[in-house]
C-alpha positions in Angstrom: 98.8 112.4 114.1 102.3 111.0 114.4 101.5 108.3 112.0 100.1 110.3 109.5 102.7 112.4 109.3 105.1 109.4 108.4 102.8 108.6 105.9 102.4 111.7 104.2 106.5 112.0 104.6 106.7 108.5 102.8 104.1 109.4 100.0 106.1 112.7 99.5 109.4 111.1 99.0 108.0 108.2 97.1 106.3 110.6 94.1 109.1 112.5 93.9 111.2 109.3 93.0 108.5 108.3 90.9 108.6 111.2 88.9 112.3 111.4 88.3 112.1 107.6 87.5 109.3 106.9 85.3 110.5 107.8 81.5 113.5 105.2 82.9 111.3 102.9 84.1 109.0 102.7 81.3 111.7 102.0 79.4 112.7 99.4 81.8 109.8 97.4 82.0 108.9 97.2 78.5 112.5 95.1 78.5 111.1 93.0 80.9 107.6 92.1 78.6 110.4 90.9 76.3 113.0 89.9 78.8 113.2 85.5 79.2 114.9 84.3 82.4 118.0 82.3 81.9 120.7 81.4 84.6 123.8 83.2 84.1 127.1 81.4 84.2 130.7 82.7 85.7 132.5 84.6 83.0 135.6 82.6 81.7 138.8 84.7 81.2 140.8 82.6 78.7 144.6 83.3 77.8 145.4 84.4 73.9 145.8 80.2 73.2 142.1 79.9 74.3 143.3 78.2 77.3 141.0 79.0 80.7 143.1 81.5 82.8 140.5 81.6 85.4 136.0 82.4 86.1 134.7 85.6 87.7 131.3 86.3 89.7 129.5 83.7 91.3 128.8 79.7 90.8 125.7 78.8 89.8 124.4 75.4 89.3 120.8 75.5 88.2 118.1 73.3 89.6 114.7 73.2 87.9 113.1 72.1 91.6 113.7 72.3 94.6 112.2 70.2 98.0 108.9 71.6 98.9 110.4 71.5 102.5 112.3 74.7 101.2 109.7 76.1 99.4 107.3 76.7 102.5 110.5 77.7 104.4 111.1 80.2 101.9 107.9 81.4 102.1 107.0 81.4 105.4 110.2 83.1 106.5 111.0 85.3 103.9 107.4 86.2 102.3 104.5 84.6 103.7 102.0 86.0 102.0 103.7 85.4 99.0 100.8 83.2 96.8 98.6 86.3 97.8 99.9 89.3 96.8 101.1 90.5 93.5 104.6 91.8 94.1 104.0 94.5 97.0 102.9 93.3 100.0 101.8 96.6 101.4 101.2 95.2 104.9 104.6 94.1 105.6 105.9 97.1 104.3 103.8 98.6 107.1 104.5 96.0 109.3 108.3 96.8 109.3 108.2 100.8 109.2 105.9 100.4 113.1 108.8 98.0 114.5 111.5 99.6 112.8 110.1 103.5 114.5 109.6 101.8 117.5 112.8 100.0 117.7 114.6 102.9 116.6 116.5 101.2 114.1 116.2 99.4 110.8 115.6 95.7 111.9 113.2 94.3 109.4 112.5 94.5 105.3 109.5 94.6 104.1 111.1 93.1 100.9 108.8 90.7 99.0 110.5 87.2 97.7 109.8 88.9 93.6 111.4 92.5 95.2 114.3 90.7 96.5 114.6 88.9 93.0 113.8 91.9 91.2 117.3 93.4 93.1 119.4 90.7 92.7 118.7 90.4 89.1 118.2 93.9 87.5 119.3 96.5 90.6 122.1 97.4 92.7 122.2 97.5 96.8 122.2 101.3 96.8 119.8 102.0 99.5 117.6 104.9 97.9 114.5 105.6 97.3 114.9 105.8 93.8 115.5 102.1 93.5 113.0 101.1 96.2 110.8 102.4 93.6 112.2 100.5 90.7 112.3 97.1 93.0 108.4 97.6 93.5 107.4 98.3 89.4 110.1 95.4 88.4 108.5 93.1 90.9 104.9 93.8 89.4 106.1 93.3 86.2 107.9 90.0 86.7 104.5 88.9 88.5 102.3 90.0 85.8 105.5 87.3 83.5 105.4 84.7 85.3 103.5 82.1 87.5 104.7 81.9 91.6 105.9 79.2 90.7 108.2 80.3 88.4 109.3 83.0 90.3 110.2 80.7 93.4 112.1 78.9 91.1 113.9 82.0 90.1 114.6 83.3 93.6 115.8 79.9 94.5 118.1 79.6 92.0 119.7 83.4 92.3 119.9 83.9 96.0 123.1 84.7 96.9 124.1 82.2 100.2 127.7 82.9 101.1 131.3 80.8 99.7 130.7 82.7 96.4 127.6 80.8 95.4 124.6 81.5 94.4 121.1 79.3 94.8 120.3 77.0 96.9 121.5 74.4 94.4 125.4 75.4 94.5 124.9 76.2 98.3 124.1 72.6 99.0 127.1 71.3 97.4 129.2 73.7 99.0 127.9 73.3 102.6 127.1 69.4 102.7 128.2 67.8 99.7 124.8 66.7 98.3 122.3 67.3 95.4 119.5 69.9 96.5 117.3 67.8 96.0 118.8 64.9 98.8 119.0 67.5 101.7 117.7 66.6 104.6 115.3 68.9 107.0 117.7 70.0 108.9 119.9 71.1 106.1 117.2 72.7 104.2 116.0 75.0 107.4 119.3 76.1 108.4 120.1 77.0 104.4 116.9 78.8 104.5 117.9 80.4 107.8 121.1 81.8 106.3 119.6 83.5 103.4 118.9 86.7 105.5 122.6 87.2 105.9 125.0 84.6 104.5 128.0 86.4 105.8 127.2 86.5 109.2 125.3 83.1 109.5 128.6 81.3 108.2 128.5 78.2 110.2 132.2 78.1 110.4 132.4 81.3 112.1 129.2 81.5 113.8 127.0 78.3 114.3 125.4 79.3 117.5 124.0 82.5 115.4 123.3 79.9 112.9 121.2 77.6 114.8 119.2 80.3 116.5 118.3 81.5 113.2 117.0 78.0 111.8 114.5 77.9 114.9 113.2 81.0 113.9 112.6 78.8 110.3 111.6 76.3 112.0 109.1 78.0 113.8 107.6 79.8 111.1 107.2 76.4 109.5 105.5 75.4 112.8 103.0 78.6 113.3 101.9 78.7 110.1 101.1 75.0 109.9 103.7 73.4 107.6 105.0 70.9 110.3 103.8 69.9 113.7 105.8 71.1 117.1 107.1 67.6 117.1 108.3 67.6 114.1 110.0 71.0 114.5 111.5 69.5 117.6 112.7 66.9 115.9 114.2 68.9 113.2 116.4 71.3 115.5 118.2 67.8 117.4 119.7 66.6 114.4 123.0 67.6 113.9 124.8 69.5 111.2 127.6 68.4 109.0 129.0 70.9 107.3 131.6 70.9 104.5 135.0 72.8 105.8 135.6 76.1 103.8 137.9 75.5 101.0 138.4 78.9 98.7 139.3 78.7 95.1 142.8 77.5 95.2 145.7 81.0 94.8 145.8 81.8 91.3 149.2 81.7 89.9 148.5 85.7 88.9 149.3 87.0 92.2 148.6 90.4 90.8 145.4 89.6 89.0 142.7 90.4 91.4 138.4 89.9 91.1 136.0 91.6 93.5 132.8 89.9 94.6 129.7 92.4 95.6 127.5 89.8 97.3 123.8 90.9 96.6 
């Protein structure tokens, strides 16, 4: 009884959102038909002699691949049914309502890899249900665009992972110093690891949180048959050598201030 009440609650507030939202959306998702992805650099802010005064938003360095070690840790951590389902993957949405009632808090998504992507690219982080809504018929429309393939790529290249970068690509050179693509396993589960929180999983303020979170990667990677135990073993004893923290150096506009929303 108690269940079926949350999901007629749930289906109540979900048509009403759909039918304030779908003229909009529509709208919206016609764009995307049209829409071509295409990595977005920092805006330059350049003085009246066309020299640079300084970049806002985040650093991006594009990659057109990635190591398929951080592929199937993407997927098996953040979306692991992600090569099945076409956007919405109703059954971790259910998945995370029944631990989240039962824990009496919020302490899972149910967030697809193409919902998360959807957000960060075309929505804000206004938790309502009105843009739960959008996240779920942007996501089917980007799936119905482009291969998984693509659309790993995407994710991979737009996550936002802390130090004011964003993909995997910039957060490699910020936290070790190397290409992407010359990361060891280590430092490809514990990037992977951070992308649930960047902020919190900052391994210069908390690498004990840190590591705990890249077993949990590299036991996905484990349980779902990626690597063997020994592998995974062998994967948590290596150590981590991160870059120190070094912010943009002080502007000489003290007064001339940018704000960062991370995503």
């Amino acid at each position: 009884i108690i269940l079926g009440v949350i999901i007629f609650a749930l289906c109540f507030f979900i048509g009403l959102s759909v039918a304030k939202s779908t003229m909009s959306l529509s709208q919206f998702i016609t764009g995307i038909n049209k829409w071509e992805y295409h990595v977005k650099e920092q805006t330059t802010i350049y003085y009246s002699d066309n020299t640079e005064m300084t970049k806002i938003g985040y650093k991006k360095e594009y990659s057109d691949d990635f190591p398929e070690l951080m592929k199937q840790a993407v997927v098996a951590t953040e979306d692991k049914r992600f090569y099945e389902h076409n956007g919405l993957d109703s059954r971790g949405i259910g998945r995370a309502i029944w631990n989240n009632l039962k824990r009496g808090r919020k302490s899972e998504g149910g967030s697809t890899i193409t919902q998360q992507l959807s957000r960060t690219l075309f929505l804000s982080q206004e938790k309502t249900y009105t843009r739960k809504i959008k996240e779920v018929f942007i996501a089917t429309a980007i799936e119905d665009k482009y291969s998984k393939e693509a659309i790993l790529n995407m994710y991979l290249n737009e996550i936002y992972m802390g130090r004011g970068c964003s993909g995997m690509q910039c957060a490699a050179d910020s936290y070790f110093g190397k290409n992407v693509m010359n990361l060891n396993d280590a430092e490809i589960t514990a990037l992977v690891g951070m992308i649930q929180a960047p902020e919190y999983y900052r391994p210069d303020e908390n690498m004990e949180a840190l590591k705990k979170r890249q077993g949990v990667v590299v036991n996905n990677l484990v349980t779902q048959g990626f690597i063997t135990q020994e592998e995974g073993e062998r994967i948590l004893k290596k150590e981590l050598n991160f870059k120190p923290y070094k912010p943009s150096a002080i502007s000489k506009h003290p007064y001339y201030v940018t704000y960062l929303t991370a995503k």
